[in-house]
C-alpha positions in Angstrom: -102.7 -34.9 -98.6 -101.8 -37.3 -96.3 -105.0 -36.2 -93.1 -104.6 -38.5 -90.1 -107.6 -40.0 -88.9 -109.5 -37.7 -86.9 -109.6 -39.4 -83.6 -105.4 -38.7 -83.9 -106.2 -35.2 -84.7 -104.7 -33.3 -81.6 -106.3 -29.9 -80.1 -105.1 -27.1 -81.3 -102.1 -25.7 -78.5 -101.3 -29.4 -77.9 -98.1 -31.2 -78.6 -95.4 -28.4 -79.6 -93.4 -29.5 -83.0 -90.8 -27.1 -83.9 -90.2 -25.7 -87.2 -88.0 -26.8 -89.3 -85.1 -24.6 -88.9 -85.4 -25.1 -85.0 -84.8 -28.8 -85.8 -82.3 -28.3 -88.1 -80.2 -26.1 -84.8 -80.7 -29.2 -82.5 -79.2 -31.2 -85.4 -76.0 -29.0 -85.7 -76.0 -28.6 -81.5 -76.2 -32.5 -81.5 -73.5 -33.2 -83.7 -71.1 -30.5 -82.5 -71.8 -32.2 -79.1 -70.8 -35.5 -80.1 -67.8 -34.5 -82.5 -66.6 -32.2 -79.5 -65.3 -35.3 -77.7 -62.7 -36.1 -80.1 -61.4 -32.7 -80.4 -61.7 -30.0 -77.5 -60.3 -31.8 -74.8 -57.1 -32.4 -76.5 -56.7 -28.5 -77.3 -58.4 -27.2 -74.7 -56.9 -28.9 -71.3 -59.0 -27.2 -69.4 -62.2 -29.7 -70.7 -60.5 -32.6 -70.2 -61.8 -33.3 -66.7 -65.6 -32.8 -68.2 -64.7 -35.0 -70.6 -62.5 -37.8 -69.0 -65.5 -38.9 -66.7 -68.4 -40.7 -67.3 -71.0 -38.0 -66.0 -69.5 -35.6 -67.9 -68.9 -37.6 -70.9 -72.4 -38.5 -71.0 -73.7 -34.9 -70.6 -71.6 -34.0 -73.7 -72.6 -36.6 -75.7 -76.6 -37.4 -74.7 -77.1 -34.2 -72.3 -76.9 -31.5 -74.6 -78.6 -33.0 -77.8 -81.6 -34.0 -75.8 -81.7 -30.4 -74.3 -81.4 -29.0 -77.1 -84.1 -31.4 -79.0 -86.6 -30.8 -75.8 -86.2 -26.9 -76.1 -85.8 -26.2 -79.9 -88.4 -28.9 -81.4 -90.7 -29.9 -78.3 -91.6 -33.8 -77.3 -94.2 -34.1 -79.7 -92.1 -37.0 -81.6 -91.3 -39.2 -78.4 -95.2 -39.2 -77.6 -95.7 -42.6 -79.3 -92.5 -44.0 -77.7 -94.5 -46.9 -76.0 -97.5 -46.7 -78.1 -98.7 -50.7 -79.2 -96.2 -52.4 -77.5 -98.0 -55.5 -78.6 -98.4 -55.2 -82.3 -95.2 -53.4 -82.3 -93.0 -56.3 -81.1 -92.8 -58.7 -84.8 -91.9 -55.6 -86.4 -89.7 -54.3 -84.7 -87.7 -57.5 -84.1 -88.5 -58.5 -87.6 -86.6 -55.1 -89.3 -83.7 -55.8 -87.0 -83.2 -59.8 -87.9 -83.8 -59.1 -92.2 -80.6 -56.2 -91.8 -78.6 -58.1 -89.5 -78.9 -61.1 -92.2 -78.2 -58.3 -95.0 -75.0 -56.6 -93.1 -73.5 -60.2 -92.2 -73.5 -60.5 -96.3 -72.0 -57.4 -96.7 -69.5 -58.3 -94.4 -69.0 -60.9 -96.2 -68.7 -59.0 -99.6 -66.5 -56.5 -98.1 -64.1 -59.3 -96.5 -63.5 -60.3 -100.0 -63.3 -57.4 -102.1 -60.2 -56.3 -99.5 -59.0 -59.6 -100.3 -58.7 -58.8 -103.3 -57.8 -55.5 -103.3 -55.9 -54.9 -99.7 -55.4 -57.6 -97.8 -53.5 -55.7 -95.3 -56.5 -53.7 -94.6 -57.9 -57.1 -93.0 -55.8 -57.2 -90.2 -56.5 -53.9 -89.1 -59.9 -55.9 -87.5 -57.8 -57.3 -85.0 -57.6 -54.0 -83.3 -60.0 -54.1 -79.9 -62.6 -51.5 -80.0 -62.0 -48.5 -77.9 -64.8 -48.7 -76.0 -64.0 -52.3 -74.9 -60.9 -51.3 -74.1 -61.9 -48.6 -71.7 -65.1 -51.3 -70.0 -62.4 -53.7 -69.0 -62.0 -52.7 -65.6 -65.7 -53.2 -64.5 -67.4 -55.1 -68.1 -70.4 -56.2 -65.9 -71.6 -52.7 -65.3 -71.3 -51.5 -69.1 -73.3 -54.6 -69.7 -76.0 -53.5 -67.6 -75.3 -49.6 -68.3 -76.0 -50.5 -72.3 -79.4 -50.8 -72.1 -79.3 -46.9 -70.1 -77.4 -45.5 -73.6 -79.5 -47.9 -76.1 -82.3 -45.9 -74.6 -80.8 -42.6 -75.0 -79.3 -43.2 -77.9 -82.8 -44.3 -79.9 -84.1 -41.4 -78.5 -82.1 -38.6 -79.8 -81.7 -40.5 -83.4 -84.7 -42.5 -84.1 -87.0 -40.4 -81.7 -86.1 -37.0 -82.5 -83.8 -37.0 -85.4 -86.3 -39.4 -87.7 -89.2 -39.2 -85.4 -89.8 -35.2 -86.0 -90.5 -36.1 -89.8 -92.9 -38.7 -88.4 -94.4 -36.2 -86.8 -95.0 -34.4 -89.5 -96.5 -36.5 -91.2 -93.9 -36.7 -94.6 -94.4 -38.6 -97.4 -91.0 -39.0 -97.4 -89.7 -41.3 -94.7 -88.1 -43.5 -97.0 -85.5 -40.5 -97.4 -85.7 -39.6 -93.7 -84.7 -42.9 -93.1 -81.7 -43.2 -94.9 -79.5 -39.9 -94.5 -80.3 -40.1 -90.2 -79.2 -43.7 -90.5 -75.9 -42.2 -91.9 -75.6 -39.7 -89.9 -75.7 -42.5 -87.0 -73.4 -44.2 -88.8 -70.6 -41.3 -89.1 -71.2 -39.5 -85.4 -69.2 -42.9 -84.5 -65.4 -41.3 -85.5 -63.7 -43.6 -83.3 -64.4 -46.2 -85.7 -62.7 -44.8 -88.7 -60.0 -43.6 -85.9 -59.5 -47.0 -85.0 -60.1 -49.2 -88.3 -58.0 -46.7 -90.6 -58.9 -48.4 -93.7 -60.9 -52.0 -92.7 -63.3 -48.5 -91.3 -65.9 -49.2 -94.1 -67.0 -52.6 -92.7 -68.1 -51.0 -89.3 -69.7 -47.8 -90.6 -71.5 -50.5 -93.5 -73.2 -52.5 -90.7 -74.0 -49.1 -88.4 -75.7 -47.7 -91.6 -77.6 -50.8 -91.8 -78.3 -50.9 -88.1 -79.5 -47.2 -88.1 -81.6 -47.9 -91.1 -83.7 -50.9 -89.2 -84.1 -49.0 -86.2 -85.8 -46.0 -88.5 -87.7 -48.4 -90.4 -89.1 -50.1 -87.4 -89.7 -46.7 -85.9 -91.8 -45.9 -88.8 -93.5 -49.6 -89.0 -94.8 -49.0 -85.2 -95.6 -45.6 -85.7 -93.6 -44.3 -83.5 -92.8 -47.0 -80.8 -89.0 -46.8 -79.3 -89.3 -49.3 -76.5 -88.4 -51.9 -78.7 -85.4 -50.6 -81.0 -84.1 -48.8 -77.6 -84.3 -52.9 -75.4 -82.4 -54.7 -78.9 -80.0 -51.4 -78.9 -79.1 -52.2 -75.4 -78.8 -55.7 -75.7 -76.7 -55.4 -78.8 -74.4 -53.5 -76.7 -74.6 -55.3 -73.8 -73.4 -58.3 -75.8 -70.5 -56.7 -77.1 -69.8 -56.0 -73.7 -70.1 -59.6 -72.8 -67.5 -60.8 -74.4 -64.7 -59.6 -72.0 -66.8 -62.1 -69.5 -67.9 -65.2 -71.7 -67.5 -64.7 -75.7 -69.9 -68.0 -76.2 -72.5 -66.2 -73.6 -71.9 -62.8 -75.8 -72.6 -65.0 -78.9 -75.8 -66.3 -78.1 -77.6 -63.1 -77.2 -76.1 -61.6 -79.7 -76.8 -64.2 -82.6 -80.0 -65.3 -80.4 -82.1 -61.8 -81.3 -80.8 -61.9 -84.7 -82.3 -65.5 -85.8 -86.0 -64.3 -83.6 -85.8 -61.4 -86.2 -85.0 -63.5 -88.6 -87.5 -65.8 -88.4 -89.7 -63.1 -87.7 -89.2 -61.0 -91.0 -90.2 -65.0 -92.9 -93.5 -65.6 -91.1 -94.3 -61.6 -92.0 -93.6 -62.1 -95.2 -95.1 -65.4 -96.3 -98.2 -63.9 -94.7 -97.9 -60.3 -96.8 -98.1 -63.0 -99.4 -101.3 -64.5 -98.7 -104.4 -63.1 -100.5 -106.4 -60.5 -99.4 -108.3 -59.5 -96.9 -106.4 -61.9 -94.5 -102.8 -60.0 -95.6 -104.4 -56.9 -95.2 -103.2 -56.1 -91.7 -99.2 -57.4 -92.3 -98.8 -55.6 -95.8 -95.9 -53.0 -96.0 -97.8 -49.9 -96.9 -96.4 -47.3 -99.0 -95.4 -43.9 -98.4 -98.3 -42.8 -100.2 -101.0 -45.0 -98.9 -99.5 -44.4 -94.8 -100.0 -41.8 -92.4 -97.8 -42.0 -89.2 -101.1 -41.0 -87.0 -103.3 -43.2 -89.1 -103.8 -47.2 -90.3 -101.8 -50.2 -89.6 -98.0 -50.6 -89.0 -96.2 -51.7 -91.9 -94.2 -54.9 -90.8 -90.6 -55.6 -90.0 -85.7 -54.7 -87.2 -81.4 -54.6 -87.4 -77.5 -54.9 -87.3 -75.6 -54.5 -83.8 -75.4 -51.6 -82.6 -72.6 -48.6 -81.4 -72.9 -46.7 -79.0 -71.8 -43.1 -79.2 -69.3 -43.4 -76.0 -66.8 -41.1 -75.4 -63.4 -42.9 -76.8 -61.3 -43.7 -73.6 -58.9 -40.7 -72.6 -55.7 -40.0 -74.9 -53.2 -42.2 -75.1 -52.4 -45.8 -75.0 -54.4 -48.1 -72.7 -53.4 -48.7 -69.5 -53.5 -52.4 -69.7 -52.8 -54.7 -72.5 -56.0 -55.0 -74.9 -58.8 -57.6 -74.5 -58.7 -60.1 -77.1 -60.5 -59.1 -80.4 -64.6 -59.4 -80.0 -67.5 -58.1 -81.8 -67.9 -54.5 -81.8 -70.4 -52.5 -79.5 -73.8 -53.1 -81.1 
């Protein structure tokens, strides 16, 4: 139904994409990777070491999924990862700015419906996030290091995860979009760990940051430069604040008001009459092809990374004072 255009038509024996129920195995091997952190090492003490260091921790959480995504299901939906870079930028940034203006309002919806309801929930926020607990002893390196998981990170979820229904070719992707950007959202445990009830507020705005990155994935047709750089800068500003918070604040708030401004200009000009709209419409599912026609426009919330939680127990040292969470 949907045919790509046939100069994206690939030879036959080119570009391996596993079936379905492969990809559905790398799935299940990628979240048992990640969920394993929070529960093997403290019954099986013999992990802890693999688990309690960064290498390993890395391996566990990034190693294995993208194994098992590279061996099950094949690169075929990271082969666009850099693909327009140019006409890919406003998009990209565009998605992330319009749902990082939608989650602050939610936030703010949120804040007062606990108000109302529990407003000893609220106070849970001043807990410091785990991960910026465990980056206080060198913050400058996990600033720097958050661009090398923003990159991993978009390419497990948005490049494999989403990307394989990209790649082929659903009419769907609305749906795709949605249930991996909750999946993103609920891989990060430490959250609801941490936040106990005031949890809903963090997993809200790593829904909304999941679903940006998905639907600038789609927009670009495939391009993960750009969602991986704003992932890693998201982070790195969380990061940041440990150093300077007003620093942290301006990249952080910076990217968001680019996208912002970004997702107006698109729009007013999807609003202008044909034929001069024609090339910054949204297509539909049903008039788009991921291999075929023009990227639809808009980017995203800050972003979490999927870090190990520091190792069990109280922190060492007394907690940095409350900041943004990782983006």
């Amino acid at each position: 139904m949907f045919a790509p255009a046939a100069e994206e038509v690939r030879p036959a024996g080119e570009g391996r994409l596993g079936s379905t129920t492969t990809y559905a195995l790398a799935v299940g091997v990628t979240i048992l990777a990640v969920l394993s952190q929070y529960f093997l090492p403290e019954h099986v003490a013999g992990l802890r070491p693999l688990y309690d260091n960064l290498a390993g921790g890395l391996f566990v959480a990034y190693g294995i999924p993208i194994l098992a995504f590279a061996l099950l299901v094949g690169l075929r939906p990271l082969d666009r990862f850099a693909s327009r870079m140019g006409p890919s930028f406003a998009p990209t940034f565009a998605w992330y700015g319009a749902l990082s203006v939608l989650s602050i309002a939610v936030l703010i919806v949120l804040a007062i419906v606990y108000e109302i309801l529990d407003p000893s929930a609220l106070q849970l926020l001043t807990k410091t996030n785990p991960v910026l607990t465990s980056a206080q002893s060198d913050p400058w390196f996990w600033v720097f290091f958050s661009f090398v998981i923003g990159a991993l990170e978009e390419a497990i979820f948005r490049g494999w995860i989403f990307g394989y229904w990209i790649a082929r070719g659903s009419p769907n992707l609305g749906w795709h979009a949605v249930w991996t950007s909750g999946l993103f959202a609920a891989l990060h445990l430490y959250y609801g760990a941490t936040y106990l009830a005031a949890a809903p507020i963090y997993y809200s705005e790593l829904f909304l940051l999941g679903l940006a990155f998905a639907l600038a994935v789609r927009a670009t047709r495939g391009n993960l430069v750009w969602v991986a750089l704003i992932h890693g800068a998201t982070d790195a500003a969380a990061f940041l604040t440990l150093i300077s918070t007003p620093s942290a604040e301006a990249l952080h708030y910076g990217i968001i008001l680019i996208g912002f401004g970004l997702a107006i200009v698109l729009y007013l000009r999807s609003r202008e009459p044909a034929p001069a709209s024609a090339a910054l419409a949204p297509p539909s599912d049903e008039a788009w092809h991921p291999y075929s026609g023009t990227p639809a426009p808009f980017g995203a919330p800050p972003a979490v990374t999927v870090i190990p939680p520091p190792p069990f127990g109280p922190p060492s040292q007394p907690p940095a004072p409350p900041g943004p969470p990782p983006g």
